[in-house]
N, C-alpha and C positions, 0 to 999 in steps of 0.2 A: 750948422750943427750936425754933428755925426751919427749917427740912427743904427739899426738892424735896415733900413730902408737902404743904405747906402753902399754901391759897389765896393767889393774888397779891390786891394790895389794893384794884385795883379791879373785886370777884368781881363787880358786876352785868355790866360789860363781858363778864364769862367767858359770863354767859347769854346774851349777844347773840350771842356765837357761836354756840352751838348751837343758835340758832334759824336763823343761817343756815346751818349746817354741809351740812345736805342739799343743797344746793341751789350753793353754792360750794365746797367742796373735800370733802364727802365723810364715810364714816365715820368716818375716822381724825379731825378736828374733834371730831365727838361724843365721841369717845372720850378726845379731850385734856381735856376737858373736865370729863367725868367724873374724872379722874386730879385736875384742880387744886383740885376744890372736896370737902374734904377732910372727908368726913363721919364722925364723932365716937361712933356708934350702935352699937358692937362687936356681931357676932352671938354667942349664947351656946352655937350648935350649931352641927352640921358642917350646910353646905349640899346636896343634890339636885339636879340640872341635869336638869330633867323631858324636856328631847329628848334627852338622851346619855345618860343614868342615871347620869352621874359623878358621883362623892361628895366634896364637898370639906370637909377636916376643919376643926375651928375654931380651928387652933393648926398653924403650922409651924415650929419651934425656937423663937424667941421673936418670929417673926409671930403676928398673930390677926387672923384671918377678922374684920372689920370690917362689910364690903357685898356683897350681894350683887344686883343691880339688873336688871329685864325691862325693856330701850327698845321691844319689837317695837310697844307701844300706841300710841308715840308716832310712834318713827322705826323704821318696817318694813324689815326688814333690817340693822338694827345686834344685834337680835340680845340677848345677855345679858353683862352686868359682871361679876366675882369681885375684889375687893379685898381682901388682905391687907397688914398697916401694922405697921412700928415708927416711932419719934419719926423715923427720917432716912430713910427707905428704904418702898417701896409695891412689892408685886407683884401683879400683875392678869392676870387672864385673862378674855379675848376671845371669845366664841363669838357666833359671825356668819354671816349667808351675802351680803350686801347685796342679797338676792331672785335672786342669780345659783346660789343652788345644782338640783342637789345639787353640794355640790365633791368634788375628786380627793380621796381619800386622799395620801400623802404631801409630797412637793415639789418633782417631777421634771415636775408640768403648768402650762401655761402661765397659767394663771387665778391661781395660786398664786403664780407667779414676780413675775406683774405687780399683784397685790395687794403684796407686799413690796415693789415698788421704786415703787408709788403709794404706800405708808406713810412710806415717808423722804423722798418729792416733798411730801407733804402737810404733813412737818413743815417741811422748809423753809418752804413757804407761810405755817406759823403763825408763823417766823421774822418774815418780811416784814408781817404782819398785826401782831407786837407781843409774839403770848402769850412769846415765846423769844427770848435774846438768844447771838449771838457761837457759832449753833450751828456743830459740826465732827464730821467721819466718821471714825472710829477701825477700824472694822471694816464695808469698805461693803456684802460679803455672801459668804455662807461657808454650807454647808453642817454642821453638827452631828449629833451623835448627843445625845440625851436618852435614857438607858437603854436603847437600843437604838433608839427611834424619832424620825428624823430631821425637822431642821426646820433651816428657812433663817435664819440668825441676823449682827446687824449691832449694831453700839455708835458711838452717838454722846454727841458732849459738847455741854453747850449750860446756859447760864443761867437761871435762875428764881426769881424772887423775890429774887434779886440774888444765888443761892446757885449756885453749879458744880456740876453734876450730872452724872451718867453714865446715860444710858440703853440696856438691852438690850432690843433688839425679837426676838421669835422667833417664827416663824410656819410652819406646815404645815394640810394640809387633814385633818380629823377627823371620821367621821361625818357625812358631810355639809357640814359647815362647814367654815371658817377655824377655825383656834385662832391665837388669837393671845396671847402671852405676852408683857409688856413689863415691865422688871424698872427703877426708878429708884430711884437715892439717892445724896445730897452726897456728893461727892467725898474730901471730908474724911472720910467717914466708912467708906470702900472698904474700908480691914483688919477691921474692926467687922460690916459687915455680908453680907461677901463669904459665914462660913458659913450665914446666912440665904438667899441665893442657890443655895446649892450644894443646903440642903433644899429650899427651892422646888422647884429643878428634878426633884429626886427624887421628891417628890410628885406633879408631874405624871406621872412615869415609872411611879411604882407603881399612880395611877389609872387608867390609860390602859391598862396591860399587858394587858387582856382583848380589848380590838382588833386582829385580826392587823396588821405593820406589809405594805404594800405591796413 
């Protein structure tokens, strides 16, 4: 089945991005990146995020923990991947500082603010570059609650792979970081995988609970 999960066709061109990404537009690149090239190697345990001590399980409703990936060796300050995958739907989390931390806790500072609205500028850019077609702002930014702990949250739609996607971006600062949460999957598939979403967010909710919120 063909997804928003699934590599566009021409994946070498994906790597040439992320070889410029540092240097033209930034983490949010890397991070596209990592999202389209759709690696297959399910984890069989819950992962450890050795700077936050967050535990992420290997199963959220019928996600499973897939990847979990350290860039800092390569691109210092992107920080670490979390990939969770069904056949039409991928949820990821972001932990990052791009060398500017320590960052705020919540999402009322302005490091925070202008990380989210360079995250949506970024994607447009990879509009304009190719990776994305026919992208649009559903939701340009909002304030949320995730179990009580707030984060700046936006949805857009946008093409890939010739498939119609929805993407949620959610982003607060955490222990020092970014987190960044970005939730996709075909459009078609939104009544299907929406309770996958609703776990997701829960799970961040329930790992994070030990954090006072700001």
């Amino acid at each position: 089945m063909r997804s928003c999960c699934r590599p566009a066709p021409n994946g070498g061109g994906d790597l040439t991005v992320v070889k410029r990404a540092s240097v033209l537009i930034g983490v949010a690149a890397v991070l596209f990146v990592y999202m389209v090239i759709a690696p297959m190697d399910g984890l069989a345990e819950p992962y450890r995020h050795q700077r936050t001590g967050l535990v992420f399980p290997d199963s959220v409703n019928t996600l499973r923990l897939f990847r979990a990936t350290d860039y800092e060796p390569l691109y210092a300050g992107v920080g670490t991947g979390i990939s969770y995958r069904t056949d039409t739907m991928r949820a990821d989390v972001f932990l990052y500082d791009r060398r500017e931390g320590p960052i705020p806790d919540g999402t009322s500072s302005k490091v925070v603010n202008d990380e989210f609205d360079g995250i949506v500028q970024e994607i447009h850019a990879l509009e304009a570059q190719g990776a994305y077609r026919n992208v649009s702002v559903i939701v340009k930014k909002e304030t949320i609650s995730v179990g009580g702990r707030k984060f700046l949250h936006g949805v857009l739609a946008y093409e890939l792979n010739n498939i119609k996607c929805i993407s949620h971006i959610y982003l607060a600062g955490y222990s020092g970081l970014f987190m960044r949460l970005r939730v996709v999957y075909a459009r078609d598939a939104k009544v299907r995988e929406e309770p996958n979403l609703a776990a997701f967010l829960t799970m961040i909710s329930d790992i994070t609970k030990t954090t006072p919120q700001p």
